[in-house]
C-alpha positions as CSV (number, residue, x, y, z in Angstrom):
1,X,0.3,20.7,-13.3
2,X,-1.0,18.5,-15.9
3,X,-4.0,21.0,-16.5
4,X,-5.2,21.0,-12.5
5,X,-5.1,23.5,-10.2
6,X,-4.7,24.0,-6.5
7,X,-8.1,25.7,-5.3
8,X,-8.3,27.5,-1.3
9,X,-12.0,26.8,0.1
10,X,-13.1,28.2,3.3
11,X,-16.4,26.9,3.9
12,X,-19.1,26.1,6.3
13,X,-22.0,24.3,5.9
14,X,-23.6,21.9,3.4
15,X,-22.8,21.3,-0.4
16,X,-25.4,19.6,-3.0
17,X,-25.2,16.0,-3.8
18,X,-23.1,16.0,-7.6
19,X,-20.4,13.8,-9.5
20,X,-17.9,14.7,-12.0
21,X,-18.2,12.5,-14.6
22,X,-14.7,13.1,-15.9
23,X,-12.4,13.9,-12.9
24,X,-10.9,12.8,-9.8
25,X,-11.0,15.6,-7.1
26,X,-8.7,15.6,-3.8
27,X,-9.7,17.5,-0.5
28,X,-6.9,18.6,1.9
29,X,-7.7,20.1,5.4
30,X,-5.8,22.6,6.7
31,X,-8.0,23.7,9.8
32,X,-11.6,22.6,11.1
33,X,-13.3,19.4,9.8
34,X,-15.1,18.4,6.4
35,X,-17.3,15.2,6.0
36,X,-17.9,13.6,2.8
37,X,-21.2,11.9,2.4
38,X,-21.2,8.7,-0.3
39,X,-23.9,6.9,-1.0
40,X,-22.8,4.1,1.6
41,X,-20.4,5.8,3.8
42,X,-19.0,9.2,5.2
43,X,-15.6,10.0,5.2
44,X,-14.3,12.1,8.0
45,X,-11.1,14.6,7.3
46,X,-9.4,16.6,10.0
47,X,-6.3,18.8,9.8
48,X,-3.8,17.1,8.2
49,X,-5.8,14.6,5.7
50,X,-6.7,14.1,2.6
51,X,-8.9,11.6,0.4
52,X,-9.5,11.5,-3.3
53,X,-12.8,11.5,-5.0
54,X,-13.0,9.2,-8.0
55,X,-14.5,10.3,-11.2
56,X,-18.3,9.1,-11.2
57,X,-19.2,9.3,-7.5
58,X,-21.7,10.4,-6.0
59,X,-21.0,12.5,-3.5
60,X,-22.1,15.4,-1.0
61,X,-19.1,17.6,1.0
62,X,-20.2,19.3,4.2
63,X,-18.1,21.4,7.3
64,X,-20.2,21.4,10.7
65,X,-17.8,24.6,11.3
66,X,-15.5,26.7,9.7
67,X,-13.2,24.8,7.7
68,X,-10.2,25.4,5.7
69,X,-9.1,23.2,2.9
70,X,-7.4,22.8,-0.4
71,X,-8.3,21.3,-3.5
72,X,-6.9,19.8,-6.2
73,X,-8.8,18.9,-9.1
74,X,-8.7,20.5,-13.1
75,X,-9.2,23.8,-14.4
76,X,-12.7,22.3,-15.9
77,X,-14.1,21.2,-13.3
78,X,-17.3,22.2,-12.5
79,X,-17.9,22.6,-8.5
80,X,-21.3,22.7,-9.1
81,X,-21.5,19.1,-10.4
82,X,-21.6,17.3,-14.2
C-alpha cells in the first residue's frame, strides 16, 4: 500500500549499524525476540510487538535466537542501509 511492502524475516543473529535516510521502517514479531540497538537505548520486542523506526536513525537490529518477524517498510528500501 502506498508503495510499501510487507517483508517475512527469519533471522538470527546480528545486523550492521545503518539508517535510511528516507524511510520509516516497522518490525513485527511473530515468534522469538529481536532487540534494537539505538545510539542511547535498546528496544526489546517479543511476540506480539511492534515499534517503528524513524527515517534518520541510527540503528542496529539483532535476535539472540531464532526469530520470526514482519516488516513493513517501502519497496526502496535498502536493508543494507543508505
Amino acid at each position: 500500500m502506498n508503495d510499501s511492502v510487507v517483508r517475512v524475516g527469519i533471522v538470527e543473529g546480528e545486523y550492521h549499524w545503518h539508517k535510511h535516510d528516507n524511510d520509516d521502517e516497522f518490525f513485527f514479531v511473530l515468534e522469538g525476540q529481536l532487540l534494537i540497538d539505538l545510539e542511547d537505548q535498546t528496544i526489546e520486542l517479543n511476540p506480539g510487538q511492534g515499534t517503528t523506526i524513524t527515517k534518520g536513525v541510527m540503528h542496529r537490529p539483532r535476535a539472540p535466537k531464532k526469530t520470526v518477524m514482519l516488516m513493513v517498510e517501502t519497496s526502496a528500501i535498502q536493508p543494507t542501509g543508505d
